[in-house]
C-alpha positions in Angstrom: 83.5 83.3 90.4 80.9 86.0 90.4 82.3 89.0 91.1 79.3 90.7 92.1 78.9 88.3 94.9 78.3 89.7 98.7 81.5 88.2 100.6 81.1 88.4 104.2 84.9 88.4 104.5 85.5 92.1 103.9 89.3 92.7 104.5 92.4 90.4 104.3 95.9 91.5 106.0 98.4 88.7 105.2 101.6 88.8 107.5 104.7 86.8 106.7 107.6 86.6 108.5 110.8 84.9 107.2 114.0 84.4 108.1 115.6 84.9 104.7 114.8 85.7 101.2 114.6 82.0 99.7 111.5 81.7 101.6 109.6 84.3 99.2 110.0 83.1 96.1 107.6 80.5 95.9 104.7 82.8 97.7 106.0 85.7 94.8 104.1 84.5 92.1 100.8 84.1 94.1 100.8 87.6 95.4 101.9 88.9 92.2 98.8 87.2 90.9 96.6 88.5 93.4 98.1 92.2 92.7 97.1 92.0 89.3 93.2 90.7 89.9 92.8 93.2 92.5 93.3 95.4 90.3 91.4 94.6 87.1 88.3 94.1 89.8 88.4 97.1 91.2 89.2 95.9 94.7 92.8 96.4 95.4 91.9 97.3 98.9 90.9 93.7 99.9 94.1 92.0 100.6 97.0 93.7 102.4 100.0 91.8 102.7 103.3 92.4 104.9 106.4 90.9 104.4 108.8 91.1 107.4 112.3 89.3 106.9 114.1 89.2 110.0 117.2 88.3 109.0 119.2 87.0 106.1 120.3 90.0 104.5 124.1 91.2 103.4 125.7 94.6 103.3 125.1 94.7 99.4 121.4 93.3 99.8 121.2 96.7 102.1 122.7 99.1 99.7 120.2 97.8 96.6 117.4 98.1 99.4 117.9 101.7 100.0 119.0 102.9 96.1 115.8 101.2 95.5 113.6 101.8 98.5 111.4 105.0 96.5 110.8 102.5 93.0 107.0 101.5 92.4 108.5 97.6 93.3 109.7 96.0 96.2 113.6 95.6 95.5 113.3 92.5 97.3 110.3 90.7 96.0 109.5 92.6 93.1 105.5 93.2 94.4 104.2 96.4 95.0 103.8 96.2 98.9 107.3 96.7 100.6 109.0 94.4 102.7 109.8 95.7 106.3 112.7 94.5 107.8 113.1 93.1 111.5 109.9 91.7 113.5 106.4 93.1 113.4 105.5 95.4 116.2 102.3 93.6 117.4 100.7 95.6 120.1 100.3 98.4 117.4 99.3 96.5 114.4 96.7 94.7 116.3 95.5 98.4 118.2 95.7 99.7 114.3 93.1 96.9 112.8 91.3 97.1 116.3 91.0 101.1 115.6 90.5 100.5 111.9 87.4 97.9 112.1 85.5 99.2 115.0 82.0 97.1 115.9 83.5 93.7 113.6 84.8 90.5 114.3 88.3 89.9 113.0 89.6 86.2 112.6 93.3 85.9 113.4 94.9 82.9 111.8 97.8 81.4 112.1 100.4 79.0 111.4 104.3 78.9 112.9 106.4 78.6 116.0 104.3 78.2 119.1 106.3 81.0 120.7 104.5 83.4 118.0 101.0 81.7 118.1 101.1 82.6 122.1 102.5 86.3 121.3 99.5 87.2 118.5 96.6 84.8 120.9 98.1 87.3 123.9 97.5 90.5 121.2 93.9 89.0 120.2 92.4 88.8 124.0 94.0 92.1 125.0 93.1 94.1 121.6 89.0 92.6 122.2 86.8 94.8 123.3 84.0 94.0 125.6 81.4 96.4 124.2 79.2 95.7 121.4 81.0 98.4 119.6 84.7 97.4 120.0 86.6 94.8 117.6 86.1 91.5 118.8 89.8 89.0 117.7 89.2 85.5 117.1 92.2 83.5 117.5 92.8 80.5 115.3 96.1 77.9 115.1 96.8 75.3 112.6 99.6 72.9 113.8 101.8 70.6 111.9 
């Protein structure tokens, strides 16, 4: 792929929400990946990714967390973005990217638990703007 290229799709943030830590390790590699040709292109802004796990955690998973919460690595998945712990809190993360990417479209998609897909479809038509100047969400589902 030419590098050089004009994309249209200008920003990625990636959100991931599991339930334990088996569920990262075959998505670790990927990312890793991804880290690394960021990087060596120049555009380590372009994907953002969030790890949230919800649950699954021990009392000496938490101790390692926090001895190792200031390190360059996530102590849980080893990648340099951090893992957050508990659930996302939509209604800001969706007025963040809304404030963030003023006058653009923004495609929301999405794959999980149908009580999710009608939580983030609810964030994507109250986070539109009506004006030609707000962020406009554009709500997309893939079932199984």
């Amino acid at each position: 792929m030419d590098v050089k290229t004009e994309m249209k799709l200008k920003k990625v943030y990636f959100y991931w929400v599991c339930p334990d830590t088996n569920s990262f390790e075959w998505m670790q590699e990927l990312l890793e990946k991804f880290d690394l040709e960021q990087s060596e292109y120049g555009s380590s802004d372009f994907l953002n990714y969030y790890i949230y796990l919800t649950r699954g955690w021990d009392k000496n998973q938490a101790q390692n967390i926090i001895l190792h919460e200031g390190g360059d690595r996530d102590p849980v998945t080893g990648l340099q973005q951090k893992t957050h712990y508990g659930r996302p809190q939509w209604d800001k993360i969706f007025a963040d990217i809304a404030e963030k990417h003023q006058g653009t479209s923004v495609g929301v998609f999405f794959c999980g638990p149908s009580v999710l897909s009608y939580t983030l479809h609810k964030m994507c038509n109250q986070h539109s703007s009506v004006d030609s100047k707000g962020t406009k969400f554009f709500y997309n589902k893939e079932n199984f």
